[in-house]
TIFIGU-571890 format. One line per field, with one value per atom (N, C-alpha, C): z, x, y; residue in three letters; chain; residue number from 1; atom name. Coordinates in steps of 0.1 Angstrom, whole numbers, plus 5000, padded with zeros to 4 digits. Example, Ala and Ser with C-alpha at 12.3 -4.5 7.8 and 13.67 -1.06 7.14 Angstrom:
! TIFIGU-571890
zz: (5078	5078	5078	5071	5071	5079)
xx: (5132	5123	5132	5128	5137	5129)
yy: (4943	4955	4967	4978	4989	5000)
type: (Ala	Ala	Ala	Ser	Ser	Ser)
mol: (A	A	A	A	A	A)
seq: (1	1	1	2	2	2)
atom: (N	CA	C	N	CA	C)
//
This chain:
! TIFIGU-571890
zz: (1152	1154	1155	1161	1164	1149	1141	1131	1119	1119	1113	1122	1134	1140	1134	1136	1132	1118	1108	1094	1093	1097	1098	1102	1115	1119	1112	1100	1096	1082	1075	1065	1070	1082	1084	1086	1089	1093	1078	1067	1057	1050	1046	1046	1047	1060	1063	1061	1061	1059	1045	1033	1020	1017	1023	1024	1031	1043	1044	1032	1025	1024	1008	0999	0988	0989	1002	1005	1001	0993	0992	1003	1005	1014	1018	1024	1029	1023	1011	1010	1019	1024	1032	1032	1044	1043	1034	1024	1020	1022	1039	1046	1038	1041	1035	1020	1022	1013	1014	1004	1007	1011	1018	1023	1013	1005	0998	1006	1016	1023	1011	1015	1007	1013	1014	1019	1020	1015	1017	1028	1036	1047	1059	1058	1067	1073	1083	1085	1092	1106	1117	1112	1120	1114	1122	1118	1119	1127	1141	1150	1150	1151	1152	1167	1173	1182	1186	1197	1199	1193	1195	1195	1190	1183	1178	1185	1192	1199	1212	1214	1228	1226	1235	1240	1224	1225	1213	1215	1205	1201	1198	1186	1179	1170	1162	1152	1138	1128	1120	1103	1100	1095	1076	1074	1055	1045	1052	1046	1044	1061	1066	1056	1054	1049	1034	1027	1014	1013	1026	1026	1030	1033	1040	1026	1019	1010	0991	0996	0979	0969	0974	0965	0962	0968	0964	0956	0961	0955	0946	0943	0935	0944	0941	0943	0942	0932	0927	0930	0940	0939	0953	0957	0971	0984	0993	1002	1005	1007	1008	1022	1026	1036	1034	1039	1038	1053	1048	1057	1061	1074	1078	1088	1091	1096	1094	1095	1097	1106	1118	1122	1120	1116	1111	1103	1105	1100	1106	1113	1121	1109	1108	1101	1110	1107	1112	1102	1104	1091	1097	1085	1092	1092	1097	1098	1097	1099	1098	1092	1088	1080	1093	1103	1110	1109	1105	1103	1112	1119	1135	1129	1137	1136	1140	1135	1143	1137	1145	1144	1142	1128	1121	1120	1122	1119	1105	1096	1080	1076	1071	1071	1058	1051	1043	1034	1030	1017	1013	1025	1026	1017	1008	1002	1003	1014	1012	1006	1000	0984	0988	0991	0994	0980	0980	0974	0958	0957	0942	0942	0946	0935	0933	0941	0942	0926	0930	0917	0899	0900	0890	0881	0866	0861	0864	0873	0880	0872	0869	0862	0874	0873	0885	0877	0888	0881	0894	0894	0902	0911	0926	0934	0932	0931	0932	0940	0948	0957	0957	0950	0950	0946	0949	0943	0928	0921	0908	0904	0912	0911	0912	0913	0912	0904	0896	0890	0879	0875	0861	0853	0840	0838	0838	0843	0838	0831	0826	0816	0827	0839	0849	0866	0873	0886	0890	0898	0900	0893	0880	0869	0876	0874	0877	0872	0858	0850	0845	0840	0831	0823	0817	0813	0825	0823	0830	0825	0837	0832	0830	0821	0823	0839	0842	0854	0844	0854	0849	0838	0839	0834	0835	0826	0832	0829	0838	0838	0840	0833	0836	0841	0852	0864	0853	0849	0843	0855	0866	0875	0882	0898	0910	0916	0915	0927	0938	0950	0956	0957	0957	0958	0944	0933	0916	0910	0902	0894	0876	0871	0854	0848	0840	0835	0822	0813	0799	0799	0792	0788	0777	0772	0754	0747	0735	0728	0729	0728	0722	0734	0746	0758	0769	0776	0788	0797	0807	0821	0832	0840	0857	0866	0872	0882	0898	0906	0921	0922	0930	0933	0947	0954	0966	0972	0980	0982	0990	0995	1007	1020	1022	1041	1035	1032	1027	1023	1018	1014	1001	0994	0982	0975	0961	0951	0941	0938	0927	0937	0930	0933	0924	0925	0915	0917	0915	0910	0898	0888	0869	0867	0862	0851	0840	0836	0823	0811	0802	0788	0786	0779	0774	0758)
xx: (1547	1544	1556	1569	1581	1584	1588	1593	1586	1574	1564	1570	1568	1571	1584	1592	1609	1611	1604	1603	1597	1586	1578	1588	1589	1599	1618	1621	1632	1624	1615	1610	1604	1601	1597	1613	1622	1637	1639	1639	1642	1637	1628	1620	1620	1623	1621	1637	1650	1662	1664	1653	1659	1648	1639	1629	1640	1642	1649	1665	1675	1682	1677	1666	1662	1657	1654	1649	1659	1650	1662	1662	1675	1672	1667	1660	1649	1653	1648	1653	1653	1663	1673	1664	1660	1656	1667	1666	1673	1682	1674	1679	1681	1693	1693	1708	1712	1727	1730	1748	1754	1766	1775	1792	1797	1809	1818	1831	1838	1849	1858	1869	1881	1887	1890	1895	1916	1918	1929	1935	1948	1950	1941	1927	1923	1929	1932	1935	1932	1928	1920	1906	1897	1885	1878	1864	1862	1854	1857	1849	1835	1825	1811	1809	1801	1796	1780	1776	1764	1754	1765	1756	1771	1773	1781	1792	1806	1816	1814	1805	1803	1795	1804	1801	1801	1816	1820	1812	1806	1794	1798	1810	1808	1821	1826	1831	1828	1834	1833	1846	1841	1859	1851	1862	1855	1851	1860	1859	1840	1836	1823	1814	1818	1812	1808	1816	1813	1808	1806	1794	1785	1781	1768	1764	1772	1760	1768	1775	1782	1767	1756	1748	1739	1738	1732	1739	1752	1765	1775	1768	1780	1796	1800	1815	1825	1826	1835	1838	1827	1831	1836	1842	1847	1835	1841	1826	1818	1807	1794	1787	1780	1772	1759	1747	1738	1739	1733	1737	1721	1717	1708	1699	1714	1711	1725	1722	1738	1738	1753	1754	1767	1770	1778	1786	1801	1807	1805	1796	1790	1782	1780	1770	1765	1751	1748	1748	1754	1751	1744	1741	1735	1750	1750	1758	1764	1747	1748	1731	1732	1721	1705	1705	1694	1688	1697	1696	1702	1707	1713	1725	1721	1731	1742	1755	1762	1764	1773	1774	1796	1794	1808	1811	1820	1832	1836	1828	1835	1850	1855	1868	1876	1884	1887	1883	1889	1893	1878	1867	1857	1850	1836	1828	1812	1806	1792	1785	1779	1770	1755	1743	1732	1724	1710	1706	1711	1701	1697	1711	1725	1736	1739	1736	1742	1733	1723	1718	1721	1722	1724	1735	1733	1738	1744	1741	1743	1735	1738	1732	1724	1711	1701	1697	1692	1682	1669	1658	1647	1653	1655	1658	1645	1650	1642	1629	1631	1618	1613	1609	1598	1593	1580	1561	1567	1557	1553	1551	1540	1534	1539	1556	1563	1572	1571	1588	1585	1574	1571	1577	1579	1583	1569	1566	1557	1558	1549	1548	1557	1548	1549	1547	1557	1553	1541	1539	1525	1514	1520	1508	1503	1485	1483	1486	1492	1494	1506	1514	1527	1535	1546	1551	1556	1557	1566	1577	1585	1598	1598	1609	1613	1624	1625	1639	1649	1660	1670	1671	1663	1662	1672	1681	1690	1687	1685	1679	1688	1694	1702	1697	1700	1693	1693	1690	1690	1688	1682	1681	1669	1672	1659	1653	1643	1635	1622	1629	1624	1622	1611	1611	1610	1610	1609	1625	1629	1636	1634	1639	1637	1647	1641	1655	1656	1665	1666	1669	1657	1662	1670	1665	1676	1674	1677	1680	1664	1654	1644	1633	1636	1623	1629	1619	1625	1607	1615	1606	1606	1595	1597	1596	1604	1605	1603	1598	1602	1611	1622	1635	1634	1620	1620	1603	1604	1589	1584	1570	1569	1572	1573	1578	1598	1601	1615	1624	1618	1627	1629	1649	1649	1640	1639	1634	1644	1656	1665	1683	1687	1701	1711	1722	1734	1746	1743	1748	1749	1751	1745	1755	1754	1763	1771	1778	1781	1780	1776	1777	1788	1791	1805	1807)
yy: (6701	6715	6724	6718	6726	6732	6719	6723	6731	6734	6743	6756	6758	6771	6782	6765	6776	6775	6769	6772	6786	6790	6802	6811	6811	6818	6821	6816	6817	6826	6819	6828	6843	6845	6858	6863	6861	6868	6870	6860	6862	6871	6874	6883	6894	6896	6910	6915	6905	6911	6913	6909	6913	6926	6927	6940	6948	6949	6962	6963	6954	6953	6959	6957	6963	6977	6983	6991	7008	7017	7025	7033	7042	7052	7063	7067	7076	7089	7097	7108	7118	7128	7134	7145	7157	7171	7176	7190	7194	7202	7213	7220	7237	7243	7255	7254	7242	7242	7236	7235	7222	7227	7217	7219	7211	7219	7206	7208	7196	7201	7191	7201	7193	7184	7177	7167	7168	7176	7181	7190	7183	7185	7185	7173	7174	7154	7155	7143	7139	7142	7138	7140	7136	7131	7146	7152	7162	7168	7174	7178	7187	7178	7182	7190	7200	7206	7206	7207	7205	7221	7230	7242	7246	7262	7265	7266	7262	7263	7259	7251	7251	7232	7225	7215	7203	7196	7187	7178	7172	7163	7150	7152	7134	7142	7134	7133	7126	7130	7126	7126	7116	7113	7116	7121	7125	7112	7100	7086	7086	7090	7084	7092	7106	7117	7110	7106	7100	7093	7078	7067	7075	7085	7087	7093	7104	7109	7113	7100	7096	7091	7085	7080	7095	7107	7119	7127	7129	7136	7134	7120	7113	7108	7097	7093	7102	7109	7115	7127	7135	7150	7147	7161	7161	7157	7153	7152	7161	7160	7168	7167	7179	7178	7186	7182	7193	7196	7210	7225	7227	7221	7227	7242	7247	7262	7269	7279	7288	7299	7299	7311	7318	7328	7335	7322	7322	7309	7294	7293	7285	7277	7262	7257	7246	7243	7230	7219	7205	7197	7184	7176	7162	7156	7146	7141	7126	7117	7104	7105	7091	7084	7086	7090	7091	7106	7113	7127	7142	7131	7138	7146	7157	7170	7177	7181	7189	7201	7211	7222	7226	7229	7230	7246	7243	7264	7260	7264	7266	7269	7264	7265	7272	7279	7287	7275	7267	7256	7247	7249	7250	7257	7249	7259	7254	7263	7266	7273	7266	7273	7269	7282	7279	7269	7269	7259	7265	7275	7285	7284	7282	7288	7273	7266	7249	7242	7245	7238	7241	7255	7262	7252	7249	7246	7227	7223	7212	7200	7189	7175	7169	7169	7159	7148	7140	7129	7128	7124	7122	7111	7113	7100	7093	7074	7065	7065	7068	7070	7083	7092	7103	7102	7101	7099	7105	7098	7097	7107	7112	7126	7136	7139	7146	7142	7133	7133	7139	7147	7151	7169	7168	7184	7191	7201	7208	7223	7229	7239	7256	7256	7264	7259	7264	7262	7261	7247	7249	7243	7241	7236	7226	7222	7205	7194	7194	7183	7188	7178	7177	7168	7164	7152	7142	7132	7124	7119	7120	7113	7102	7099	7079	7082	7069	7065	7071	7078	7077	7090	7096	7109	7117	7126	7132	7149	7158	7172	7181	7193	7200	7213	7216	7226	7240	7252	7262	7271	7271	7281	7277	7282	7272	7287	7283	7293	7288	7289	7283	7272	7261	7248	7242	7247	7248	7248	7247	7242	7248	7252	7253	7244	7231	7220	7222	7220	7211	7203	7195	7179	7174	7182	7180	7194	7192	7206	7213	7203	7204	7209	7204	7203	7207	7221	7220	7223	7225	7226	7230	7230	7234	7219	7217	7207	7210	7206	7202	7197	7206	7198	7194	7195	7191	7193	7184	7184	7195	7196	7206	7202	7188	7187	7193	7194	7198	7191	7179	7161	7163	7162	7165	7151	7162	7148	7145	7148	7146	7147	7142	7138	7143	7140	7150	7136	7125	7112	7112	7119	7113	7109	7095	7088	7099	7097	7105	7094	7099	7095	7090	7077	7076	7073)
type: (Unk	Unk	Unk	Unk	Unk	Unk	Unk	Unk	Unk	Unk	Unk	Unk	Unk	Unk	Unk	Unk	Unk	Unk	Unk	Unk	Unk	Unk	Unk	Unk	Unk	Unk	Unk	Unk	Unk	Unk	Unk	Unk	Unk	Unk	Unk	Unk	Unk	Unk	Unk	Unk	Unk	Unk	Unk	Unk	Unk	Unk	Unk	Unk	Unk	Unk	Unk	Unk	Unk	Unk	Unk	Unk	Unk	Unk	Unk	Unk	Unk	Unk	Unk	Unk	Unk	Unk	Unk	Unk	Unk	Unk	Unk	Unk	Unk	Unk	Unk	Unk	Unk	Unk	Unk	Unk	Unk	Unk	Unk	Unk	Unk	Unk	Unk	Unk	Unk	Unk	Unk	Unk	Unk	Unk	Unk	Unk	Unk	Unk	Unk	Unk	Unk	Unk	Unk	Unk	Unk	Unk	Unk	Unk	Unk	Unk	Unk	Unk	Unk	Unk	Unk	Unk	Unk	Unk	Unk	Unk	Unk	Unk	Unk	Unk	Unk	Unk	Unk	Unk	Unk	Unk	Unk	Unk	Unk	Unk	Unk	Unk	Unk	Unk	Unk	Unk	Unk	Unk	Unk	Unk	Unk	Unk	Unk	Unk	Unk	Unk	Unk	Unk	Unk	Unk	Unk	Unk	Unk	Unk	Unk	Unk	Unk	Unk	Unk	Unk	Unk	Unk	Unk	Unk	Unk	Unk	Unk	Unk	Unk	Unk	Unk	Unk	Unk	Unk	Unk	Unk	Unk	Unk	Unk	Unk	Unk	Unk	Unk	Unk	Unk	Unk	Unk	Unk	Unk	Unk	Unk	Unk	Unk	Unk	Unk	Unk	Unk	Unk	Unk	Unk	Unk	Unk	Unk	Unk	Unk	Unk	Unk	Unk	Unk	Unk	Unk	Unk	Unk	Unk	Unk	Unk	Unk	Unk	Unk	Unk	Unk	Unk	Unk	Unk	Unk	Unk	Unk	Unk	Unk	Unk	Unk	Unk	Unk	Unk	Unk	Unk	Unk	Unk	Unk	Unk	Unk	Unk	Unk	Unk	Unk	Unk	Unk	Unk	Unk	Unk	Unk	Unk	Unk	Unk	Unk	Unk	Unk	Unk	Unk	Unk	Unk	Unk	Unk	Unk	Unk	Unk	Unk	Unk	Unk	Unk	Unk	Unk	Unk	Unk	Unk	Unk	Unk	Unk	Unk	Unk	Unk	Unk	Unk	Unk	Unk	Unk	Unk	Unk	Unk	Unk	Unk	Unk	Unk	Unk	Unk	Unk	Unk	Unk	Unk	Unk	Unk	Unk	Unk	Unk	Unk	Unk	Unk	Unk	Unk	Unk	Unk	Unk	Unk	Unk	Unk	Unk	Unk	Unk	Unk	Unk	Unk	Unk	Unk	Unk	Unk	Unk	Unk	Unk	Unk	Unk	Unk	Unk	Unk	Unk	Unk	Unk	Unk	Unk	Unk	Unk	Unk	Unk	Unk	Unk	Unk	Unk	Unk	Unk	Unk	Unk	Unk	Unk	Unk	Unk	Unk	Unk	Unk	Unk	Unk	Unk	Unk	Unk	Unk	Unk	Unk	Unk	Unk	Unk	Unk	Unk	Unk	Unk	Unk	Unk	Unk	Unk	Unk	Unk	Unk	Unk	Unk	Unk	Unk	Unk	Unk	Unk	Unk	Unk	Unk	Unk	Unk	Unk	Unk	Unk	Unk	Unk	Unk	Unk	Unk	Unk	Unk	Unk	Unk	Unk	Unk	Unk	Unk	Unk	Unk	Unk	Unk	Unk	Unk	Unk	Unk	Unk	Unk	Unk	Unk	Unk	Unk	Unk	Unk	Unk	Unk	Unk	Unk	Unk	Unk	Unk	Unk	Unk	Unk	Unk	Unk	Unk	Unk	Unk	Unk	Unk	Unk	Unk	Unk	Unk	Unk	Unk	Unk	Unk	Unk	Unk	Unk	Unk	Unk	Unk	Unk	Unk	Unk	Unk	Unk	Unk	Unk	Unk	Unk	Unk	Unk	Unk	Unk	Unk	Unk	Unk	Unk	Unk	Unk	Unk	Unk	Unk	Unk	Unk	Unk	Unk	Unk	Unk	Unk	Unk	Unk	Unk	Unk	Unk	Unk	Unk	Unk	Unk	Unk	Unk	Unk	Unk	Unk	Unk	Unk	Unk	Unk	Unk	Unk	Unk	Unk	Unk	Unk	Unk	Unk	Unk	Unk	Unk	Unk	Unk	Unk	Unk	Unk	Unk	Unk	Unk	Unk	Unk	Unk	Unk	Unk	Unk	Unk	Unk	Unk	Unk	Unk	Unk	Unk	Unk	Unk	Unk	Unk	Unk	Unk	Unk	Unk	Unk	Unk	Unk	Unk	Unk	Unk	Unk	Unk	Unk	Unk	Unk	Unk	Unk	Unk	Unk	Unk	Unk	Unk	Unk	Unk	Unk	Unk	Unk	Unk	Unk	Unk	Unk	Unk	Unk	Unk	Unk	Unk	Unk	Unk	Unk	Unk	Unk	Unk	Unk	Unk	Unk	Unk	Unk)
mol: (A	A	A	A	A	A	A	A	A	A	A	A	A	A	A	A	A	A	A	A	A	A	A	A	A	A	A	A	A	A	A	A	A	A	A	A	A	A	A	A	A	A	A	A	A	A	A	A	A	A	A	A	A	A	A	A	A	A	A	A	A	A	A	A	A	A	A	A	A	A	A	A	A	A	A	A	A	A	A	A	A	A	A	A	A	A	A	A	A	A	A	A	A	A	A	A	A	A	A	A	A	A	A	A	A	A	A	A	A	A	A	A	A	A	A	A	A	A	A	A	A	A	A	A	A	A	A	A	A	A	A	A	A	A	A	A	A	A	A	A	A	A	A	A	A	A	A	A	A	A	A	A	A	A	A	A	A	A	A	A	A	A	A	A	A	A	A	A	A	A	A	A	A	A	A	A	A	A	A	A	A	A	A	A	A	A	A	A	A	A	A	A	A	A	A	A	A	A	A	A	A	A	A	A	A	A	A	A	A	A	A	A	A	A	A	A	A	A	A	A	A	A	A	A	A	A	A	A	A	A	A	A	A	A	A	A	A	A	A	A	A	A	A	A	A	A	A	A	A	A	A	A	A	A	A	A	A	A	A	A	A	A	A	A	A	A	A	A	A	A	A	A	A	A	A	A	A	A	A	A	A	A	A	A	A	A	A	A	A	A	A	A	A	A	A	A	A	A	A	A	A	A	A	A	A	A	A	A	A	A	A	A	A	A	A	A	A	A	A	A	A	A	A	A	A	A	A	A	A	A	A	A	A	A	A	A	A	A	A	A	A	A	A	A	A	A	A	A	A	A	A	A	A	A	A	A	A	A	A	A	A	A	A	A	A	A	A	A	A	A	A	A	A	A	A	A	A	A	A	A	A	A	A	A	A	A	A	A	A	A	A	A	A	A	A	A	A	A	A	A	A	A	A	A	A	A	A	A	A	A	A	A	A	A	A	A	A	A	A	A	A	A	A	A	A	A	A	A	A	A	A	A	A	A	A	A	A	A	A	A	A	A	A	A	A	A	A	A	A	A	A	A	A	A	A	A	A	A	A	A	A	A	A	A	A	A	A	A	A	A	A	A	A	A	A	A	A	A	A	A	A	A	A	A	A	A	A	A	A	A	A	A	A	A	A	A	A	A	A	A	A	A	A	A	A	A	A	A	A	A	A	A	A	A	A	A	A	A	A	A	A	A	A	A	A	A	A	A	A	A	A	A	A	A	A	A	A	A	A	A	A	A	A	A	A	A	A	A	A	A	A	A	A	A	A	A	A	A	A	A	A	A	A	A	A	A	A	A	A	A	A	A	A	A	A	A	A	A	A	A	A	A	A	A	A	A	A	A)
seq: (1	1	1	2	2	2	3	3	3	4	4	4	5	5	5	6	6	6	7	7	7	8	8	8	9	9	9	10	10	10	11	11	11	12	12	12	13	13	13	14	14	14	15	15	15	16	16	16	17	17	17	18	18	18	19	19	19	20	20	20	21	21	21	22	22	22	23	23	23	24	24	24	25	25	25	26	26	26	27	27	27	28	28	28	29	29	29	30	30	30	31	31	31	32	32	32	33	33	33	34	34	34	35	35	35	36	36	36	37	37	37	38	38	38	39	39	39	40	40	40	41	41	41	42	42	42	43	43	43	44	44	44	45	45	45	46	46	46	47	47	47	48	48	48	49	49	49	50	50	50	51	51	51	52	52	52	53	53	53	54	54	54	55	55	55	56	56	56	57	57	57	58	58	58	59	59	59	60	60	60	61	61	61	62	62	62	63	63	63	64	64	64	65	65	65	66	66	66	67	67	67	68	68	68	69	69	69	70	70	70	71	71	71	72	72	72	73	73	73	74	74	74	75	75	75	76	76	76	77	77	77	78	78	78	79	79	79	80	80	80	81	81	81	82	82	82	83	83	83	84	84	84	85	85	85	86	86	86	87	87	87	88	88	88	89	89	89	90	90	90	91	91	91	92	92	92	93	93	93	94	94	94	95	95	95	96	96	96	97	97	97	98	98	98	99	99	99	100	100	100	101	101	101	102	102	102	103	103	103	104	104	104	105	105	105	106	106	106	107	107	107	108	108	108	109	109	109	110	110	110	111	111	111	112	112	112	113	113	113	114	114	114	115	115	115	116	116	116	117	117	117	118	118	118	119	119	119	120	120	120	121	121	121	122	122	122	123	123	123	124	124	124	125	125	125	126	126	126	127	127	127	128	128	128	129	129	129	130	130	130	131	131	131	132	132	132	133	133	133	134	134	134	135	135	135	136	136	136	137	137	137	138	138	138	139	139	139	140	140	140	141	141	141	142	142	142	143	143	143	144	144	144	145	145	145	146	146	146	147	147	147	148	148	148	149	149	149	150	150	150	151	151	151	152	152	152	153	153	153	154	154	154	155	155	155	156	156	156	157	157	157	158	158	158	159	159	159	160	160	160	161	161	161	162	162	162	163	163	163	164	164	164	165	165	165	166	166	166	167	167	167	168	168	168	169	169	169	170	170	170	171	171	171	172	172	172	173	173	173	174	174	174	175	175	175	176	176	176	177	177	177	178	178	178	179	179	179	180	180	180	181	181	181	182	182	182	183	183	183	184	184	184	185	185	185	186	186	186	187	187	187	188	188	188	189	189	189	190	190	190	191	191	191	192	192	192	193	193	193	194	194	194	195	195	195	196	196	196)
atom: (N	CA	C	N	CA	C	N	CA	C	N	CA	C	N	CA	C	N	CA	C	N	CA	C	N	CA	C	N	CA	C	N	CA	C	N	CA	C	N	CA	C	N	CA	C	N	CA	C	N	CA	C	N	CA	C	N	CA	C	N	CA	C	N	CA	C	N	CA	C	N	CA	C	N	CA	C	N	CA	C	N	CA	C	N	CA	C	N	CA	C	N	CA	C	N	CA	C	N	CA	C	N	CA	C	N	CA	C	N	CA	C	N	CA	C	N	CA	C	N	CA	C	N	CA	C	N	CA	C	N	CA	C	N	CA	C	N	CA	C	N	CA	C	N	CA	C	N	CA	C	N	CA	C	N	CA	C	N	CA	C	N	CA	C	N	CA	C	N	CA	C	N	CA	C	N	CA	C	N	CA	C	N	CA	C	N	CA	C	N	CA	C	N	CA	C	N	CA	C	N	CA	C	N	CA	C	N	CA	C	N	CA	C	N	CA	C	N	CA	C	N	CA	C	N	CA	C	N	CA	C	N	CA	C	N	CA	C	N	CA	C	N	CA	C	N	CA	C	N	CA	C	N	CA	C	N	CA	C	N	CA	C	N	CA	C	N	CA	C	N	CA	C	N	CA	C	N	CA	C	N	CA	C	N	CA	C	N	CA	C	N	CA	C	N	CA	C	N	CA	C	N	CA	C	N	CA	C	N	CA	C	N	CA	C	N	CA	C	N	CA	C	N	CA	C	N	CA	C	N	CA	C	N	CA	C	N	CA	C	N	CA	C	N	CA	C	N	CA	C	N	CA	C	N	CA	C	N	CA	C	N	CA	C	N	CA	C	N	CA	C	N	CA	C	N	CA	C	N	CA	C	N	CA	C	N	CA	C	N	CA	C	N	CA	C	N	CA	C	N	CA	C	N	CA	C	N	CA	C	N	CA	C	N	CA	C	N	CA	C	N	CA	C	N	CA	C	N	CA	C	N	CA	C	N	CA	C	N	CA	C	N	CA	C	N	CA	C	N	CA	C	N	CA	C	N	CA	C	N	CA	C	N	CA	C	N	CA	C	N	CA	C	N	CA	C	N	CA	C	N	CA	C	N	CA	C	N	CA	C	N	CA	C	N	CA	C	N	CA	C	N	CA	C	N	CA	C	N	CA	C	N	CA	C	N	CA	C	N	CA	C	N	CA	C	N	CA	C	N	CA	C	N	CA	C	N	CA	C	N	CA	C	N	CA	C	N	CA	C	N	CA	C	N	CA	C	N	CA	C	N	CA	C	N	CA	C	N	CA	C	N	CA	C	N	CA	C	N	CA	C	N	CA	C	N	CA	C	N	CA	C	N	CA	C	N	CA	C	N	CA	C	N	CA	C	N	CA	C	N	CA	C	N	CA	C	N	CA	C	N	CA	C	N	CA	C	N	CA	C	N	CA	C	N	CA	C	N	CA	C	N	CA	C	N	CA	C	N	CA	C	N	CA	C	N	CA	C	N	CA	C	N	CA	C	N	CA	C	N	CA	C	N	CA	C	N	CA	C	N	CA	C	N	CA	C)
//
């Protein structure tokens, strides 16, 4: 009977560590924008606040900044943060993979671009995990029906309003997309491969 128990019990560990380990990551609130900090001349790692100027929270180092949101932002651009509130030069960002927040003093070399300027003209693709039922072009905001994309779709943003999107897909087709759901969880990413 022993050895039946801890066979069971090694296949349920297994199991469950290649389920979470296949598992993609939870798409991210969108919030109000994004932060692209430069990474130049910053060399100490970068002080978070609980509330704006008042009471140091955590830090965070730009290395970390890129693991956390290189798979939405791509590798290659400077690091990114979404921007969940703002007060005057004050921003709130997330900051780690749980969603947990600080509060940043924008900095000159710093550039916060709300959503509608961020997207504009920008390459998306549909993150892996957004219902089906959204990854489609449709005719008009709102429509009930529309095309579907294949995976791997690549959409070039033409202008966002509101939680909508207008893409081209090629010379030939374009559309309105959800670039984000209604609880506020984006649905597309700005990772695209390039053509080679």
């Amino acid at each position: 009977m022993r050895p039946f128990q801890l066979t069971l019990i090694i296949l349920i560990l297994f199991v469950s560590t290649t389920t979470v380990l296949a598992t993609p990551k939870m798409r991210p609130y969108s919030g109000i924008g994004v932060l692209q900090i430069s990474s130049v001349g910053v060399t100490d790692a970068i002080r978070l606040y609980s509330d704006p100027g008042i009471g140091r929270c955590c830090k965070v180092e730009t290395t970390a900044i890129k693991e956390l949101n290189g798979w939405l932002f791509g590798e290659e651009l400077s690091p990114s943060l979404l921007v969940t509130a703002r007060k005057g030069d004050w921003l709130e960002v997330e900051h780690d993979d749980a969603g947990r927040s600080g509060w940043i003093m924008q900095e000159r070399r710093w550039i916060y671009t709300p959503w509608e300027q961020y997207l504009k003209g920008k390459l998306a693709l549909f993150l892996r995990n957004s219902p089906k039922k959204m990854t489609q072009v449709l005719p008009r905001p709102g429509a009930a029906e529309g095309t579907p994309l294949k995976p791997k779709q690549p959409m070039k943003i033409i202008l966002a309003q509101g939680d909508w999107a207008y893409v081209l897909l090629d010379q030939n087709s374009a559309g309105w997309i959800r670039w984000r759901d209604s609880d506020g969880r984006l649905l597309v990413g700005f990772d695209v491969p390039l053509a080679k």
